[in-house]
N, C-alpha and C positions, 0 to 999 in steps of 0.2 A: 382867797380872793383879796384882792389890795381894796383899802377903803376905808372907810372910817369905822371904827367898833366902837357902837354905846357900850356902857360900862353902868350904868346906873346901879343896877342891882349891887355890883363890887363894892358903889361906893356908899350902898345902903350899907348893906355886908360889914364894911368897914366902919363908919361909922357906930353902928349896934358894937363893932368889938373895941372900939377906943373906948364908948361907952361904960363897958361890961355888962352889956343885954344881951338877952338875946334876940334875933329877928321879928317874931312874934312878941314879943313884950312891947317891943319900942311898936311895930303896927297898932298894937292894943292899944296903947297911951295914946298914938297919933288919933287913932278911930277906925282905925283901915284893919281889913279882915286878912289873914293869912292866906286864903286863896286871892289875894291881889299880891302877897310878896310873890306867892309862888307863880303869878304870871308875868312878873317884872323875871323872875331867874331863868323861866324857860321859855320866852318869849325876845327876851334883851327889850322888852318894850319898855319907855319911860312913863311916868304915869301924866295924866293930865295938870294943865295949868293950876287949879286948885289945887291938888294934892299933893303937887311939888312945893307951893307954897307951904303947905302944912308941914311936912316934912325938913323942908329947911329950918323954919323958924323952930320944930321942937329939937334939933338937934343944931340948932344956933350956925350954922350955915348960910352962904349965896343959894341961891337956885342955880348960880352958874356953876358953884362946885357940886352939886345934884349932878347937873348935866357933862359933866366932863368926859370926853372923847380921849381914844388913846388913836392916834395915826402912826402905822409901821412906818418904821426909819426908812423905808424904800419908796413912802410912798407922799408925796410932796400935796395930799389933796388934804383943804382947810374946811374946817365947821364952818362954812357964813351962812347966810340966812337960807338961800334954796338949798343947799346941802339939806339943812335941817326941815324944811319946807316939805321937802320932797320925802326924806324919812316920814314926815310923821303921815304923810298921803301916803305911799307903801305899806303900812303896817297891815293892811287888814286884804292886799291883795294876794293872791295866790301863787304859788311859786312858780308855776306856768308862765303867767302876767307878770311876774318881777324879773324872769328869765329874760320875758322881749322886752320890755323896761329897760335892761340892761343893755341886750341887744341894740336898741335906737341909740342909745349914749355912745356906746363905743360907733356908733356908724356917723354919728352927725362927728365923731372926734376925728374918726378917718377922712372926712372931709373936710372937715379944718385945717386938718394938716397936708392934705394935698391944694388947698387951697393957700396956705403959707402961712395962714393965724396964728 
């Protein structure tokens, strides 16, 4: 599916390896427990405004490189604010509900484009 992929965990991931920590060390020293990395890696979820702040500042970072987005070369959609608005609403509905989610997007696009938008 075309669209934007958070990346967080990659760029926790990465960071711990510029470092030379490992995942769990650097959670330790932040204060965050290893069942939170491990539901950043199999969730893709980012974590909350606090904890991104923590995160940055112990590995001397933006919160905006925390946040950094990879978009496939094929696909021309940008991070702005309801992109990310609308992720962080998503996160906890069901894959059923994200399906018709999806579904209204692509119908209200179908109709933009038969209307000339």
């Amino acid at each position: 599916m075309k669209g934007v992929i958070f990346v967080f965990y990659d760029v926790y991931k990465a960071l711990c390896t510029q470092r030379g920590i490992s995942l769990s060390r650097a959670a330790a020293e932040i204060g965050l427990s290893n069942a939170t990395v491990t539901k950043w890696k199999k969730t893709g979820a980012a974590p909350s405004g606090e904890t991104l702040t923590r995160v940055a500042a112990y590995f001397g970072v933006s919160v905006d490189r925390l946040l950094e987005v990879e978009t496939p070369a094929s696909d021309s959609m940008g991070m702005d604010d309801f992109t990310y608005a609308l992720y962080n609403e998503t996160q906890t509905l069901t894959e059923e509900n994200k399906q018709k989610l999806l579904e209204m997007a692509r119908f209200f696009r179908q109709q933009q484009e038969k209307e000339g938008r």
